[in-house]
C-alpha positions in Angstrom: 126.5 77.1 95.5 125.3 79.3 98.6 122.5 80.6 96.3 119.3 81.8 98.7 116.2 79.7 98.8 113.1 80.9 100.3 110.8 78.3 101.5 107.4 79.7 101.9 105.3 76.5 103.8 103.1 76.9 107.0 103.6 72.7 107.9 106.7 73.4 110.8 107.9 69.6 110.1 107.7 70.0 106.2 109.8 73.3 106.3 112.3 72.0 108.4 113.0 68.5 106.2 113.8 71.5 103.4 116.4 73.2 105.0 117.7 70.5 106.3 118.3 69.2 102.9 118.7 72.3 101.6 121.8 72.8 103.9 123.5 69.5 103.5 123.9 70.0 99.3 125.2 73.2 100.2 122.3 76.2 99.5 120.8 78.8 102.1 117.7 78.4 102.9 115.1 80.6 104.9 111.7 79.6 106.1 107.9 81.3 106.3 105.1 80.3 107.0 102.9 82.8 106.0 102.9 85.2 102.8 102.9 88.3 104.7 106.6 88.1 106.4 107.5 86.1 102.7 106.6 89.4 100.5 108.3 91.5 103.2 111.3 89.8 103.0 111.5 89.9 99.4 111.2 93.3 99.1 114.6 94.0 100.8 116.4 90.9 99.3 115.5 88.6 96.5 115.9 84.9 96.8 117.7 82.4 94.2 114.5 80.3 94.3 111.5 80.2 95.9 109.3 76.9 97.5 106.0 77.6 97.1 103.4 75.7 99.4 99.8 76.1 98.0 97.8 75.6 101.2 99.1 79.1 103.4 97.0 80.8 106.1 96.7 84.3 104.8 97.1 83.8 101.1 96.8 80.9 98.0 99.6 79.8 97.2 98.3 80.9 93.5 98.2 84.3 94.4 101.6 84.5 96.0 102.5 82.9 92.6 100.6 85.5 90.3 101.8 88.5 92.8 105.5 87.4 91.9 105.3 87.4 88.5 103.4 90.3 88.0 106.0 92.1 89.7 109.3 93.4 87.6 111.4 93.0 90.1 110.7 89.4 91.2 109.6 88.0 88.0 112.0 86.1 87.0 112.5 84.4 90.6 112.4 80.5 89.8 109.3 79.4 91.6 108.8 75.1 92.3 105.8 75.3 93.7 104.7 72.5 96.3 101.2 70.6 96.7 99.6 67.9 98.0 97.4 67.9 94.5 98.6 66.3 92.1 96.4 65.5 89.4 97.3 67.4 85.8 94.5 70.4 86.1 96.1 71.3 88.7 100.1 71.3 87.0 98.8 72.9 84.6 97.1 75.3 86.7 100.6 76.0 88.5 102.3 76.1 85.2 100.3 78.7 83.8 100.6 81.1 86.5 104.2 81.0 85.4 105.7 77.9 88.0 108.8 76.6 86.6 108.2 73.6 88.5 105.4 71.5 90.4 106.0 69.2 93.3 103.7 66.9 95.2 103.7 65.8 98.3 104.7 63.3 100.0 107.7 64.2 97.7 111.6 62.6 97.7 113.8 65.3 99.1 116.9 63.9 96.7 114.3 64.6 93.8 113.7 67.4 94.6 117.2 68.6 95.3 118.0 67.5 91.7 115.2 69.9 90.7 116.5 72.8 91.9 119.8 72.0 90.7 118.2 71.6 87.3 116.2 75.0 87.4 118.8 76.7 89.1 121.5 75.6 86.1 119.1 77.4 83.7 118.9 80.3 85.2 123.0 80.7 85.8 123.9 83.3 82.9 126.1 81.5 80.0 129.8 80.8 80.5 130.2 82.4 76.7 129.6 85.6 76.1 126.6 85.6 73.5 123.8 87.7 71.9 121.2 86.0 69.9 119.2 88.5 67.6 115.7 87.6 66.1 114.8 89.6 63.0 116.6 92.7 64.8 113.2 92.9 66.6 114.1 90.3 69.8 117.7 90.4 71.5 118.3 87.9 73.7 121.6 88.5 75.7 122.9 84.9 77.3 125.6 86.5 79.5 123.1 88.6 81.6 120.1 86.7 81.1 117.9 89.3 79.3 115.9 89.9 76.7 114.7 92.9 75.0 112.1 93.6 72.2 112.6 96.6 69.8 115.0 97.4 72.7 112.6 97.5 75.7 113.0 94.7 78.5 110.7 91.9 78.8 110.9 89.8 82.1 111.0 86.4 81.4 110.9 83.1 83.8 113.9 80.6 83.4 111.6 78.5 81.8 110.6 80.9 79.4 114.0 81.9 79.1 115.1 78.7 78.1 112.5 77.6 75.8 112.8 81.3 73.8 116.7 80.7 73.5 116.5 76.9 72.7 114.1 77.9 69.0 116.4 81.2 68.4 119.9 79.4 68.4 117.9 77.8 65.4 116.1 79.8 63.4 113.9 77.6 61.5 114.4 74.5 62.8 111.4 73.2 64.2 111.0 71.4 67.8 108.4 69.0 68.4 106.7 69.5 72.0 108.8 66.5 73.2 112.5 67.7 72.3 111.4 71.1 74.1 110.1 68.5 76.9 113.4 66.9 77.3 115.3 69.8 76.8 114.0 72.3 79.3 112.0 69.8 81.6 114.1 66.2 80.9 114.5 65.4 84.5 110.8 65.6 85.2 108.9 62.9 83.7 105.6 64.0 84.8 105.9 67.0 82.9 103.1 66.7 79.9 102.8 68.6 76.7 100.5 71.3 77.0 103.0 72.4 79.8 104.9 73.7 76.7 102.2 75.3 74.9 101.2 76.8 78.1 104.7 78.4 78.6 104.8 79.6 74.7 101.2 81.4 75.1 103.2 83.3 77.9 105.9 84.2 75.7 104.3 85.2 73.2 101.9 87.4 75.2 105.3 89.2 76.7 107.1 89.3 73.2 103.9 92.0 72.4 104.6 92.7 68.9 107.7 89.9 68.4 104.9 87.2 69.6 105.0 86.3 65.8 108.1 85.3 65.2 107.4 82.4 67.0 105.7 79.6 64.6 103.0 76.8 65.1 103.8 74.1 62.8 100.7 71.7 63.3 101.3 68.7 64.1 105.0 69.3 63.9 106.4 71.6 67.0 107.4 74.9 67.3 110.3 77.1 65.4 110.9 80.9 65.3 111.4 82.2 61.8 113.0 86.0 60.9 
């Protein structure tokens, strides 16, 4: 293990129950409790993870989310964020903003350690050297975790990493909502539907002209066809 996770969450006994945790199934864990020394810190060394509290003194939560992902260099940085809402507006809220996760408090620390086991499993490159190419349009290179369209890099999150690679390793096959569900997100059963189709807008948006390729079969799923 040993892989860095940021904890970004201003409550001193909430932060601490983390790292705790954190350190006993083996990770490294660093704490802030502001946005200000987080984004700092990032800049001169990027985190396996990041724990995203919502509710921070000098920034949303949101923001810290969006300011992440709309930055190349720390867009593809696994993000659970953490909240003491939990009803599905706001998930989906989180999710959209590009979250690969959504926690609520109170919260089981075990659970949550499984989920960053989980995330952190998708976003370790594969153990076989592989490139999948869509339509010689989308390249999707499994042993460094890329993906490039007509040859130009498009940052992806794990998530939409993994949901991207799941419909190209079968072209044509189409996935109902719920195998993509299990498949990506089949430790969290809170996870709901539109959390997919809220992750495929997003891919499709940074697939540009490739967004296409990627097929709404009503009623059905989702496939990618060449």
């Amino acid at each position: 293990m040993n892989e860095k996770i940021y904890i970004v969450e201003d409550e001193s006994d909430i932060a601490e129950l983390l790292k705790v945790n954190l350190e006993k199934s083996g990770y490294k864990p660093k704490s802030f409790s502001e946005a200000s020394s987080f984004f700092k810190k990032v800049e001169v060394e990027k985190p396996d993870l990041v724990i995203l509290d919502l509710m921070l003194p000098d920034m949303d939560g949101l923001e810290v989310c969006k300011n992440l992902r709309g930055n190349p260099k720390t867009s593809g940085i696994p993000i659970i964020m953490l909240s003491a809402k939990g009803e599905e507006t706001d998930r989906i809220l989180g999710l959209e903003l590009g979250a690969d996760d959504y926690v609520t408090k109170p919260f089981s620390p075990r659970e949550l350690i499984s989920r960053i086991k989980a995330i952190l499993r998708r976003a370790v490159r594969s153990e076989s050297t592989s490139i999948i190419k869509v339509a010689n349009i989308i390249e999707i290179d499994l042993d460094k975790h890329t993906v490039r369209v007509d040859g130009i890099k498009v940052e992806l999150t794990s998530s939409e990493f993994r949901i991207l690679t799941i419909l190209a390793e079968k072209p044509g096959w189409v996935f109902s909502r719920e195998k993509i569900l299990d498949k990506v997100w089949g430790y969290e059963k809170a996870v709901v539907d539109r959390t997919v189709d809220v992750h495929i807008r997003h891919l499709r948006e940074k697939l540009g002209p490739a967004a296409d390729y990627i097929k709404n079969i009503r009623g059905a799923g989702y496939k990618i066809d060449d």
